[in-house]
C-alpha positions as CSV (number, residue, x, y, z in Angstrom):
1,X,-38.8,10.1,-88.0
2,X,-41.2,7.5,-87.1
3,X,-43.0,9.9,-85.4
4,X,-43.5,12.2,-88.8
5,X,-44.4,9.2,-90.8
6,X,-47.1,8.5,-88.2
7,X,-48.6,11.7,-88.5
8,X,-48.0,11.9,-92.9
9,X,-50.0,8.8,-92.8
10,X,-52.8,9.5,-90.7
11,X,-52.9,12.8,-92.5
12,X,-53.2,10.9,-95.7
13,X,-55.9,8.7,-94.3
14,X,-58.2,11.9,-93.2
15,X,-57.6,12.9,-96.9
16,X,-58.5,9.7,-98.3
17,X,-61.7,9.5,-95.7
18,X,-63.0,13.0,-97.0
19,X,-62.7,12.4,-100.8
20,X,-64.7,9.6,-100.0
21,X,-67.4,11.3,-98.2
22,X,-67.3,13.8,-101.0
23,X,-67.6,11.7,-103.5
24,X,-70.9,10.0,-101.6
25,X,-72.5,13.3,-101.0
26,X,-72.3,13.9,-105.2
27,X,-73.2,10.7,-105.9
28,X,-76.1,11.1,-103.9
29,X,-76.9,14.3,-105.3
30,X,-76.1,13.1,-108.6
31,X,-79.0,10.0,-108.3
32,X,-81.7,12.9,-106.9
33,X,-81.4,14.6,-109.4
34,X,-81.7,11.6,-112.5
35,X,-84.6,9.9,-110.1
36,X,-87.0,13.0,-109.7
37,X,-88.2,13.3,-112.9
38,X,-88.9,9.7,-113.0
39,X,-90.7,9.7,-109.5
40,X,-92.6,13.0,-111.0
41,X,-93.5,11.3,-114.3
42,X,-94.7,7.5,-112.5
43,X,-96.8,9.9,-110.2
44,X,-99.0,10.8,-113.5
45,X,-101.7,7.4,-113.9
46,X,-105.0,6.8,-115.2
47,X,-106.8,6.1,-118.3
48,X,-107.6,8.9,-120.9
49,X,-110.3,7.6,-123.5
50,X,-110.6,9.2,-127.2
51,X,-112.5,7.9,-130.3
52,X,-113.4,9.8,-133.3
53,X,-111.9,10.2,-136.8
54,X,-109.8,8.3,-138.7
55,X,-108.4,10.7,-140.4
56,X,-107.2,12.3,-137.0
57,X,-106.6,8.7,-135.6
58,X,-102.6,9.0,-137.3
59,X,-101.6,12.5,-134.9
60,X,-103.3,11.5,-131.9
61,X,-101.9,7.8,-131.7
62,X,-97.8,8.9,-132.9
63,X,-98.5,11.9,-129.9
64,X,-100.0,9.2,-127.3
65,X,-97.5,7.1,-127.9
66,X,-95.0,9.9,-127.0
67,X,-96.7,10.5,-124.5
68,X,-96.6,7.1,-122.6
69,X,-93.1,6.7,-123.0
70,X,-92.8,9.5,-120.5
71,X,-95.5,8.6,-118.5
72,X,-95.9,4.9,-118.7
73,X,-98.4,4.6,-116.0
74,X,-101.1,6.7,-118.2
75,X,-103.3,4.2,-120.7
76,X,-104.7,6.2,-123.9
77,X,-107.1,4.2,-125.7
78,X,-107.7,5.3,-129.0
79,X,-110.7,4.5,-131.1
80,X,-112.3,5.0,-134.7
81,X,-115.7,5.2,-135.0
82,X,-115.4,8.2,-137.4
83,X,-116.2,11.6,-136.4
84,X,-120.2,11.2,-136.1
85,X,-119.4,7.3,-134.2
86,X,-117.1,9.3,-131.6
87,X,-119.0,12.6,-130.7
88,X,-122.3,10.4,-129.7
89,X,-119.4,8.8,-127.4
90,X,-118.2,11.6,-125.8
91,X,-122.0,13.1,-125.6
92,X,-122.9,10.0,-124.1
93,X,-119.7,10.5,-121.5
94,X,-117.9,7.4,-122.8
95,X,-114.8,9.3,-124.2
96,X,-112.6,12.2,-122.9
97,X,-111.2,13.4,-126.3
98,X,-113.1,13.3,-129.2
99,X,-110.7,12.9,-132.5
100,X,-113.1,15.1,-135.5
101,X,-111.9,15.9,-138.8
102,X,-115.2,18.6,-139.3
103,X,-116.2,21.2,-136.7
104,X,-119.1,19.8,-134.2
105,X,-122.4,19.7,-136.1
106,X,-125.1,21.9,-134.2
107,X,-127.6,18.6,-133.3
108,X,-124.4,17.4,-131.8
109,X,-123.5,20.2,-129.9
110,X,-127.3,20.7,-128.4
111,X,-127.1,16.8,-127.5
112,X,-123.8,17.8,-125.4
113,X,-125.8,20.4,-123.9
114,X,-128.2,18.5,-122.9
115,X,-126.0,15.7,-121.6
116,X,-124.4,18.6,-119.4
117,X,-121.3,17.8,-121.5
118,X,-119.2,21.2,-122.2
119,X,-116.0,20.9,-124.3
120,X,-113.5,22.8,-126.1
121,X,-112.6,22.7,-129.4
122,X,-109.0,22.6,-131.0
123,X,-107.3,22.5,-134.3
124,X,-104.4,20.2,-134.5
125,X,-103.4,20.3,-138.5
126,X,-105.1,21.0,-142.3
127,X,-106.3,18.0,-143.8
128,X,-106.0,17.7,-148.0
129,X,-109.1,15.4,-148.6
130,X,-107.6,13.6,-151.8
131,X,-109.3,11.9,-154.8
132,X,-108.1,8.3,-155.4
133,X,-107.1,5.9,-158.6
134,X,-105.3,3.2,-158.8
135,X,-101.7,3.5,-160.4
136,X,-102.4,1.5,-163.2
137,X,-105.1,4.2,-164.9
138,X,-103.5,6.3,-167.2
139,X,-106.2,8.4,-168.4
140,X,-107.0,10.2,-165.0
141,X,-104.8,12.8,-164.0
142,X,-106.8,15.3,-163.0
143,X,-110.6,16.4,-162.2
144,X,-112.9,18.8,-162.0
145,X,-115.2,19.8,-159.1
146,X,-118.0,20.0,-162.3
147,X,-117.2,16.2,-162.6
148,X,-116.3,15.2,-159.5
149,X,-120.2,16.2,-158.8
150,X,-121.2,14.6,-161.8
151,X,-119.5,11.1,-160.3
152,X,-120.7,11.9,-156.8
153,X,-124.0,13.4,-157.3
154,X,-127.2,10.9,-155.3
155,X,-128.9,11.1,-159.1
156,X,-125.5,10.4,-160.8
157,X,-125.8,8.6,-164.1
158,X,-122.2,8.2,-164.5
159,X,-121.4,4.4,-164.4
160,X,-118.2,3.9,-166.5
161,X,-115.2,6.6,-167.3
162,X,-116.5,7.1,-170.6
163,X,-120.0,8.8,-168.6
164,X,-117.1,11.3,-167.5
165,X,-115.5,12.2,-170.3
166,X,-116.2,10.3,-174.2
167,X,-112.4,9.8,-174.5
168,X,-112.3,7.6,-171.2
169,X,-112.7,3.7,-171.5
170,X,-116.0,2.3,-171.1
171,X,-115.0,0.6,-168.3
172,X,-116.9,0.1,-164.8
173,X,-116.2,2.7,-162.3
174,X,-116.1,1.0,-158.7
175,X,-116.7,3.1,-155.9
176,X,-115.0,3.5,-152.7
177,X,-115.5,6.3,-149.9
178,X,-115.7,7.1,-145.8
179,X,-118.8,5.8,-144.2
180,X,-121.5,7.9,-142.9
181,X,-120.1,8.4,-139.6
182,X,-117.1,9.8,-141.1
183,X,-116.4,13.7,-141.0
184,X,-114.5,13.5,-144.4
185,X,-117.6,11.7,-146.1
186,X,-119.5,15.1,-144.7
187,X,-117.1,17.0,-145.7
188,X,-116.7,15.8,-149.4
189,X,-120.5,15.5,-149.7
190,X,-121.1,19.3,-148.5
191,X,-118.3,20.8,-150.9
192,X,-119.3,18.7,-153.8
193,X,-122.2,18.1,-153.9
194,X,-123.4,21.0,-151.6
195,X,-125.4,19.6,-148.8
196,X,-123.8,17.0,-146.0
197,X,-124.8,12.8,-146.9
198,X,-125.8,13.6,-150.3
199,X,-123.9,10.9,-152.4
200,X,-124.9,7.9,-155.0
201,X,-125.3,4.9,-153.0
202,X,-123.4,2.7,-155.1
203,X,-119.9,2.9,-153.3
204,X,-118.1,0.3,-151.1
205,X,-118.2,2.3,-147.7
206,X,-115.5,2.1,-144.5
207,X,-114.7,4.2,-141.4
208,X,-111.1,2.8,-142.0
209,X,-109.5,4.6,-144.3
210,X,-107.4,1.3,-144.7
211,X,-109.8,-0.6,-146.0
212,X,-110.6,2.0,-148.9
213,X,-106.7,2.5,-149.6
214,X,-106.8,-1.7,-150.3
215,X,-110.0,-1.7,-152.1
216,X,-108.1,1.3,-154.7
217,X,-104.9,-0.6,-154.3
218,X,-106.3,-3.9,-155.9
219,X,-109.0,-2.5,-158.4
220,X,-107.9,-0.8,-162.0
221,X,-111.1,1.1,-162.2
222,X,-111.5,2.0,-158.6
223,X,-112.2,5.6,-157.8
224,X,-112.2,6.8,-154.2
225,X,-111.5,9.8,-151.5
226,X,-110.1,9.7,-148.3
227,X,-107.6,12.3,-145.9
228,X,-104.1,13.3,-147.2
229,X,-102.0,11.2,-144.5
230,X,-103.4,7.6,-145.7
231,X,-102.6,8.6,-149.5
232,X,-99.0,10.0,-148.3
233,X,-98.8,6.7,-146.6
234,X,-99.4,4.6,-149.7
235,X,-97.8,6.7,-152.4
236,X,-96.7,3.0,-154.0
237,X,-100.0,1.7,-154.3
238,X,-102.3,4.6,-155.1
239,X,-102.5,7.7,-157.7
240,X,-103.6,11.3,-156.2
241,X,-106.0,12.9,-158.9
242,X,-105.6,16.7,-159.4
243,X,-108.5,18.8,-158.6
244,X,-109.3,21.7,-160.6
245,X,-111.3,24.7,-159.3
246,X,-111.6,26.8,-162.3
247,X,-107.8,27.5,-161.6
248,X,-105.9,24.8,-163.2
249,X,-105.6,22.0,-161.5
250,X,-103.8,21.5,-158.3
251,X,-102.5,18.5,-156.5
252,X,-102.4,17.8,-152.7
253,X,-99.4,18.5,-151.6
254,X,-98.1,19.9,-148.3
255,X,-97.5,23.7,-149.6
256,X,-100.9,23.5,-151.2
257,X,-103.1,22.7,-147.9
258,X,-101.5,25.3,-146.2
259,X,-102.2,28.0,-148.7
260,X,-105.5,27.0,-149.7
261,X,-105.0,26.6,-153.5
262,X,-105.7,22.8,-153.2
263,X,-109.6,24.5,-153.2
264,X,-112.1,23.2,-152.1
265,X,-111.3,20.3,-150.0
266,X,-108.3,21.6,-147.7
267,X,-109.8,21.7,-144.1
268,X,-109.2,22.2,-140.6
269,X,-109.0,19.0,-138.5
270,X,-109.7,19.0,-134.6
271,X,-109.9,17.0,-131.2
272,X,-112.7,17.9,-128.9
273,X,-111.9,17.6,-125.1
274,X,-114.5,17.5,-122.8
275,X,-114.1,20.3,-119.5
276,X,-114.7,17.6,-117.2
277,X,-111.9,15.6,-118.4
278,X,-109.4,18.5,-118.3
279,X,-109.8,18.8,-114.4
280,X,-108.1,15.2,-114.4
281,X,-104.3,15.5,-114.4
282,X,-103.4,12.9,-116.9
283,X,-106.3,14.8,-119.5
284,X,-104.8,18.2,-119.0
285,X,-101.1,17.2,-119.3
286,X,-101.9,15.0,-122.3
287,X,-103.7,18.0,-124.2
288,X,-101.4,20.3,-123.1
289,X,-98.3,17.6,-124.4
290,X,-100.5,17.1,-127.5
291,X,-100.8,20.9,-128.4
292,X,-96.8,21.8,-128.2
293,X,-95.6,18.9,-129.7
294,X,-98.3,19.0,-132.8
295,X,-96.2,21.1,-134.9
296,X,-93.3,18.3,-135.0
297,X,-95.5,15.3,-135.4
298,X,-98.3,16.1,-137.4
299,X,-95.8,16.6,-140.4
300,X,-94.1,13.1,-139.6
301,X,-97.5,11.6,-140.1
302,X,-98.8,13.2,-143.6
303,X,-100.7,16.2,-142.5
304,X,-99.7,19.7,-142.7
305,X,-98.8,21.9,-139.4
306,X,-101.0,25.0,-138.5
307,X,-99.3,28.3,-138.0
308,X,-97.9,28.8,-134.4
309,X,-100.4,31.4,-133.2
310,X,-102.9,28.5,-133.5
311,X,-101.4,26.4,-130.9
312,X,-100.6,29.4,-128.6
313,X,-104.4,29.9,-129.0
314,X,-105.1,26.5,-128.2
315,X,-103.0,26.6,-125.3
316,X,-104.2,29.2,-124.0
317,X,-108.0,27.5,-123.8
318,X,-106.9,25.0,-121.5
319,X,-103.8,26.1,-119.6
């Protein structure tokens, strides 16, 4: 009897030892397999440096900081010097990205040439460049292009809302607009008023859009222009202006951009990454992060997504 309760309990005891090493060997396996996408991501370091736009400034940032929570090592940088500021960086080699919210400019691509800088270009999201008032005019709800090249126009006479149209107050218009180093300043200037910088010189002038959505905020009379995301932003404290074509007029709005009846000032927006740059680990898998997660942010910060088979496209340039 003692002799079978001898043998029960070392039985018991092998048992016992087993489950134990068992339970060690998952455990183990268990930790590899939480700790190696950690140890994969802390391997990924460095410094990626982008300037541009800031009308692109709102993506890039909400998608590098994204980004960095995976790969915390990685420092992203991210400047506005508007889209003319950041491609002299990037020609000069002081930037990797290059945020742009209007195509490269063919002086500034033969400067990257010459600086033995080659790049490639990518749409990230449409852009509704929206006209500005603040919320407490109630005679402006909508505009013409006629008029809005009337206001705009380097020999504008238009000085009060009454210049605009005789049923307006005669009250004093105040100005507000990107700077000169800003793509959506080129922009606006080229689709109103037909050829890029042409524009009255009269305006209060920033390369952040911030500054332009207080100056609108706290002026009755203020009339401005500035991207879709920093309106959508500040819906309480600003009123969009309609914008008619000869159509009717239309209002910015997500379903408009897309389809191009907000006419003329929907446009493509971009980053520009230099080839170099790509070749560095932390540049590739940021682009590469930046181009499949673009549909889901861009929305989330005011702009409006482009069609799949543009970020397949995309992808396909630097993959």
């Amino acid at each position: 009897m003692k002799l079978l309760k001898k043998k029960m309990a070392i039985t018991a005891m092998i048992l016992a030892l087993i489950m134990l090493a068992l339970a060690g060997c998952g455990s183990k396996s268990g930790n590899q397999s939480h700790q190696e996408p950690a140890v994969q991501e802390a391997r990924l370091s460095g410094e990626i440096k982008i300037d541009g736009s800031s009308t692109v400034f709102p993506i890039t940032e909400a998608i590098a900081e994204e980004f960095i929570a995976m790969y915390p090592e990685v420092k992203i940088p991210i400047g506005v010097s508007g889209t003319g500021g950041g491609f002299k960086k990037f020609v000069n080699k002081e930037t990797d990205i290059s945020n742009a919210s209007r195509p490269i400019k063919d002086k500034e691509a033969e400067a990257a040439k010459g600086a033995g800088v080659e790049y490639i270009e990518l749409k990230v999201a449409y852009d509704g460049l929206s006209v500005l008032v603040n919320p407490q005019n109630t005679w402006v709800d909508s505009l013409t292009v006629e008029e809005l090249k009337k206001i705009w126009a380097p020999d504008s006479t238009v000085k009060t809302w009454k210049d605009v149209r005789p049923e307006w107050p005669a009250e004093e218009i105040k100005f507000y607009a990107p700077g000169t180093d800003s793509g959506t300043f080129d922009y606006f200037t080229e689709e109103i008023n037909g050829k890029s910088g042409a524009i009255r010189q009269d305006f209060v002038a920033s390369e952040d859009d911030n500054v332009l959505v207080q100056g609108i905020a706290g002026d009755k009379n203020a009339l401005g222009f500035f991207g879709y995301a920093y309106y959508v932003e500040n819906k309480d404290k600003l009123k969009v202006v309609k914008i008619d074509n000869g159509n009717g007029p239309v209002e910015p709005t997500f379903k408009t951009i897309q389809d191009g009846s907000y006419a003329p000032l929907s446009r493509p927006i971009f980053i520009y990454v230099n080839k170099a740059a790509l070749e560095r680990p932390e540049v590739k898998e940021f682009t590469i992060f930046y181009l499949e997660k673009a549909k889901e942010i861009v929305p989330q910060v005011g702009y409006v997504a482009l069609p799949d088979e543009e970020y397949k496209k995309g992808l396909s340039l630097v993959k």
